[in-house]
C-alpha positions in Angstrom: 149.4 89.6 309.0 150.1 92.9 308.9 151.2 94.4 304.8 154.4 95.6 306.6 155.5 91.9 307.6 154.3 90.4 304.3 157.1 89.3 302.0 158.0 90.7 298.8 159.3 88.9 295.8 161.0 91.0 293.2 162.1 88.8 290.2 164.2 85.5 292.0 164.6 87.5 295.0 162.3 87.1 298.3 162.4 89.6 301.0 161.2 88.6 304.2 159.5 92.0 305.6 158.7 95.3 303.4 160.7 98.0 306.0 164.0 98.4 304.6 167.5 100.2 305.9 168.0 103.1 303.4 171.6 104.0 302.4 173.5 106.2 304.6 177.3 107.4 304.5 179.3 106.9 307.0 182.5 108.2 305.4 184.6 105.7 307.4 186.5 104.0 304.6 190.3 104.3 303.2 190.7 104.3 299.2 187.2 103.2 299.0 187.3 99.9 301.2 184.7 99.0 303.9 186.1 97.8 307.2 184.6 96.6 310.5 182.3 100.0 311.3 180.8 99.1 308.1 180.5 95.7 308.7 179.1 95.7 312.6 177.2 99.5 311.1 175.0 97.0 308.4 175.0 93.4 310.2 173.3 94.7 313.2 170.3 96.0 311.1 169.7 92.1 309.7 169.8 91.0 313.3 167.0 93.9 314.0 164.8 92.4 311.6 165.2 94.3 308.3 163.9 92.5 305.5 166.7 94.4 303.4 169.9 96.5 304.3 170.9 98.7 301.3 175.1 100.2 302.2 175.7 103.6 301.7 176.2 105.4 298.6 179.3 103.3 296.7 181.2 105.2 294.3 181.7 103.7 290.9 185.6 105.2 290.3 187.5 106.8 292.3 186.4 110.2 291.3 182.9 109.7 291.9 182.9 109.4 296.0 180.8 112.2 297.8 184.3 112.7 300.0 187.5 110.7 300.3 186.1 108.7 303.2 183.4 107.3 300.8 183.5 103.4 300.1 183.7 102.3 296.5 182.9 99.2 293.9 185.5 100.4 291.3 188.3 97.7 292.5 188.5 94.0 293.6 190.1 94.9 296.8 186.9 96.7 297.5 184.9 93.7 296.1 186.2 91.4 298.7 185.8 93.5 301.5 182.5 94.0 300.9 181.8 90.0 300.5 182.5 89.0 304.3 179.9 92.0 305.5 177.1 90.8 302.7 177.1 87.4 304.4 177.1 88.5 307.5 173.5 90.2 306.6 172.8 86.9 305.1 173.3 85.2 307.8 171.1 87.2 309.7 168.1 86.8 307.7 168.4 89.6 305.3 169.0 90.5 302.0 171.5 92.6 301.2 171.6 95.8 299.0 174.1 98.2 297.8 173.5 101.8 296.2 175.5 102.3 293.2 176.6 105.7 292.8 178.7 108.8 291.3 178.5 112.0 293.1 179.2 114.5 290.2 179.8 118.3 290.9 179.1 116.9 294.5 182.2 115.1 295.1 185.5 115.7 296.4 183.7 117.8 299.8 184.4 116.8 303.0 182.8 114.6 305.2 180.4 115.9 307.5 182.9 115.2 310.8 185.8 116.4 309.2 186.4 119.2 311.7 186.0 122.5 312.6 185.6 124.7 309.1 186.1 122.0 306.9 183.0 122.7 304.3 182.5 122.4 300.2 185.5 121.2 298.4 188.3 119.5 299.2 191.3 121.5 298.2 194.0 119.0 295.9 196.6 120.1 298.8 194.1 117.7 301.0 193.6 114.6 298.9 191.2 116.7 296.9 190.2 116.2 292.5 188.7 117.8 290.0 184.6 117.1 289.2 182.5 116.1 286.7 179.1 116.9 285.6 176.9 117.4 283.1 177.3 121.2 282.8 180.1 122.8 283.9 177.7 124.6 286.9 178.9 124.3 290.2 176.7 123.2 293.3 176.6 126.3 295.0 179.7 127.1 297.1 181.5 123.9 295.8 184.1 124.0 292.9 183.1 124.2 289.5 182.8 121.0 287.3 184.3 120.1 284.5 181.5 119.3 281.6 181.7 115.1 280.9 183.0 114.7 277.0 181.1 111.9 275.2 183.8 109.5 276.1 183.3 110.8 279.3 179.7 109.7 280.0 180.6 106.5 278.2 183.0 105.7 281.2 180.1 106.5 283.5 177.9 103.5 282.4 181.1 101.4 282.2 182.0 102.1 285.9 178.4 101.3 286.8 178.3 98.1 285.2 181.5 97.2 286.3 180.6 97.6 289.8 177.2 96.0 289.6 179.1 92.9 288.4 181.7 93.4 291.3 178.8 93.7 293.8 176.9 90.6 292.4 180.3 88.6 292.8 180.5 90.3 296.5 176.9 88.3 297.2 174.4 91.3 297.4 170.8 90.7 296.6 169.5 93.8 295.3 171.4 96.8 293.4 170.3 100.6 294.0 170.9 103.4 290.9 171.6 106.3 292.4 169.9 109.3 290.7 168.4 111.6 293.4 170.0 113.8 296.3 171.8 115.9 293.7 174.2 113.5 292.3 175.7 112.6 289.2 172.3 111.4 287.1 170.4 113.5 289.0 172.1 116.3 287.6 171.6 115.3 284.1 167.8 114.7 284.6 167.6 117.9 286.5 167.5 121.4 283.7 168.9 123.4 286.7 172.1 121.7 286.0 172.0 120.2 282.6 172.4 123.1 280.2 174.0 120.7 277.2 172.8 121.1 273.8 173.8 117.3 272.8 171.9 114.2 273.3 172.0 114.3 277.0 170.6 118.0 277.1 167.4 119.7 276.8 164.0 117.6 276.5 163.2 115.1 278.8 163.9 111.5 277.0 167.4 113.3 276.4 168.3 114.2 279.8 167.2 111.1 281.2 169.3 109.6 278.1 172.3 108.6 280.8 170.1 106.9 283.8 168.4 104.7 281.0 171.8 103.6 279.5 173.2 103.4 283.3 170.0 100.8 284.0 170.3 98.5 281.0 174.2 98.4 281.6 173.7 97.4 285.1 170.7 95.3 284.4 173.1 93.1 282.1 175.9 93.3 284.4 173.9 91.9 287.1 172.2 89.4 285.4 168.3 88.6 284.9 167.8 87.3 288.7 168.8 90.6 290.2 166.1 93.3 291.4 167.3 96.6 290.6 166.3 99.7 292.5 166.4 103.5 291.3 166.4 106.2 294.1 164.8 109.8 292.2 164.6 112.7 293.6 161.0 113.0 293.2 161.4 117.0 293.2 164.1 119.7 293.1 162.0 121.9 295.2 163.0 124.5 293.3 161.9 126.7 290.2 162.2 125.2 286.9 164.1 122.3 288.4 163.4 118.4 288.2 159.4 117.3 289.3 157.3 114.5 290.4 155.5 114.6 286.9 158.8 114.2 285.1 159.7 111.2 287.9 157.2 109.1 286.8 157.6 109.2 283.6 161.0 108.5 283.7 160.4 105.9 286.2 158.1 103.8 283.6 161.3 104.5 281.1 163.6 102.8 283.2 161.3 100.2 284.4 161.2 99.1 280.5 165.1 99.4 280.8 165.3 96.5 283.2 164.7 98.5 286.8 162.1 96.9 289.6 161.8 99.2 292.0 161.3 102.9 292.4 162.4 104.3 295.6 161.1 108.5 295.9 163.2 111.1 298.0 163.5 114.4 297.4 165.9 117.4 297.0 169.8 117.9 297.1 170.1 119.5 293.6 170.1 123.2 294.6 171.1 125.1 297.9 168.0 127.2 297.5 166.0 124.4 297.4 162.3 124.6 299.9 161.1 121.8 301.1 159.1 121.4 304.3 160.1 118.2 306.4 157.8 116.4 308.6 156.4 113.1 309.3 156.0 111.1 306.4 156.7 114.7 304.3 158.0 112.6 301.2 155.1 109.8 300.9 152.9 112.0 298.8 155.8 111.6 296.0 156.3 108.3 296.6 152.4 107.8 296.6 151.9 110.0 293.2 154.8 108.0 291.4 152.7 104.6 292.3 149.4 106.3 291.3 150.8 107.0 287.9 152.7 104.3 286.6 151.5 101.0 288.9 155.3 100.0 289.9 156.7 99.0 292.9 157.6 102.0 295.1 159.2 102.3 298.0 158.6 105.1 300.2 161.2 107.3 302.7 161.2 110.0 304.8 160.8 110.4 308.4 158.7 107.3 308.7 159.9 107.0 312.5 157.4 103.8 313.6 155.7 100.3 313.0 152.1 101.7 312.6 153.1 104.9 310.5 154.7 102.5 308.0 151.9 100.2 308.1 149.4 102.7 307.3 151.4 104.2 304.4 151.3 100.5 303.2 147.1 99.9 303.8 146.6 103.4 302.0 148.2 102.0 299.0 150.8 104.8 298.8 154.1 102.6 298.4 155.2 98.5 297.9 157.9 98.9 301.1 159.3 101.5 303.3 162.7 102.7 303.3 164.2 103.9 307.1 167.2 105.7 307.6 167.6 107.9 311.0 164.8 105.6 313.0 167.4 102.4 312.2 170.6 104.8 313.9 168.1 105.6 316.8 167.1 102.0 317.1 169.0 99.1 315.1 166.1 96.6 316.1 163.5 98.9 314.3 161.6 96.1 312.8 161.4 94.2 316.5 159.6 96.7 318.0 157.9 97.6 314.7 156.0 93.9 315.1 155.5 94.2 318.3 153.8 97.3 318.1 151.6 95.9 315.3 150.8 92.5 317.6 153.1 90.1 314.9 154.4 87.1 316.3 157.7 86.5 317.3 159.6 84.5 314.3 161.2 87.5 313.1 163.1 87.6 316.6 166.5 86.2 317.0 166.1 83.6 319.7 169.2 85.2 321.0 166.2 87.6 321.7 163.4 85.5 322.5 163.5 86.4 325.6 162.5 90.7 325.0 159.6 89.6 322.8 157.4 89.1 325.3 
């Protein structure tokens, strides 16, 4: 059997393959509440063999949603419409994830679709809010932030650990921190864009202060069953910013917080960030992060087919691979992904049975 199609436990949690269905927004919801895109969106990714579906980016309050078309875990509402599309993956042969977030100086911008000029912030007139961050330093050519209080970052790892028990009660599997792509904890890791002079600011073990209390509040919310993801940035690509040194190090400190798994991107602090994409172009973080603290890693980054995710797998460079565009392109990635490495056929629907061959 090929690594790729071996299973992985992580704590009481088996997953049946190792190529998982990264997080992507849709911004598609209303007040935070996933509907039937997000439900036909994720369930179609279980019946295409994923051993794990993670949803998109799900704000912790109401203020911490990329745009206002984000989907949310601050509210029972939003609990229970997420329960009927987590057992739809189930029942599909997945597990199912979620990736808890807060967007910081990066939220209230439009969504991507939002039509012709619509860019950066959201004006109030529009169903736009004021943001929060660590510093008040804008994301260039959004609003500026408003610096978070101590009472402020308190609420933060109350909203995450309220929504981690929400989403345990909704039936996923696995929980994802978000700290990478610029957001919220990402910014207080990052010394481009935390400049506080407090506990949270300045040497490392202080600016990672918030994503180690953000774990262990999550890691009791959820419970000792529940494998718990972090997503870093692995670099800022930028001067002075945020490195793959300073990730794994951090990684082993939240891995001793209660996190399992350590899933490596890169960039979205900075506008003026360099970073050159190509195939595979973020598997060399991924790989150093494993190289340096022995965890399980989870590579990501335009890993487009079976055998390129098999072969980051044999050269010991990640635990699992994350997908995210190859999945939009083809929902059944993992079908053809075991077909092109000469698997059998028992990860096929028998709905399907009939394409395998």
């Amino acid at each position: 059997m090929s690594l790729l199609f071996q299973p992985l436990t992580v704590r009481e949690r088996t997953l049946r393959n190792r190529l998982w269905v990264s997080p992507m927004c849709q911004y598609s919801a209303e007040d935070g509440v996933p509907n039937d895109w997000h439900h036909v969106h994720l369930a179609q990714f279980a019946s295409g063999g994923a051993g794990l579906v993670v949803a998109e980016a799900t704000a912790v309050t109401a203020d911490g949603r990329i745009s206002p078309r984000d989907v949310g875990l601050w509210n029972d509402a939003q609990r229970d419409a997420w329960a009927p599309i987590v057992a739809a993956i189930h029942a599909r042969g997945a597990a199912a994830g979620v990736q808890l977030a807060h967007a910081g100086r990066k939220a209230s911008t439009w969504w991507p679709f939002a039509g012709e000029g619509r860019r950066g912030s959201v004006p109030a007139a529009d169903g736009g809010w004021a943001t929060w961050a660590p510093s008040a330093v804008a994301y260039e050519g959004y609003a500026e932030p408003r610096a978070l209080d101590e009472a402020g970052v308190d609420a933060v790892v109350d909203a995450f650990a309220a929504a981690a028990r929400r989403a345990v009660e909704a039936g996923f599997d696995v929980l994802e921190v978000h700290a990478a792509h610029g957001y919220l904890l990402h910014q207080f890791l990052s010394p481009l864009s935390n400049h506080r002079e407090d506990a949270y600011g300045g040497a490392l073990e202080n600016r990672a202060r918030l994503l180690l209390r953000v774990v262990r509040a999550v890691r009791e919310a959820a419970g000792p069953a529940v494998p718990i993801i972090v997503r870093f940035s692995g670099t800022d690509a930028a001067v002075g910013g945020w490195d793959v040194e300073s990730t794994a190090t951090v990684a082993r400190w939240s891995a001793a917080a209660g996190a399992d798994v350590f899933d490596i991107s890169s960039g979205g602090l900075v506008a003026h960030q360099r970073i050159l994409a190509g195939p595979a172009y973020q598997v060399p973080l991924a790989a150093h992060v494993k190289r340096e603290t022995g965890l399980l890693v989870a590579a990501v980054g335009r890993i487009d087919d079976g055998l390129q995710a098999e072969t980051v797998l044999q050269a010991g460079a990640a635990d699992a691979v994350f997908a995210a565009r190859e999945w939009l392109r083809d929902p059944h990635f993992a079908l053809r992904a075991a077909r092109e490495l000469g698997e059998d056929h028992a990860l096929w629907p028998p709905q399907y049975l009939r394409a395998a061959r």
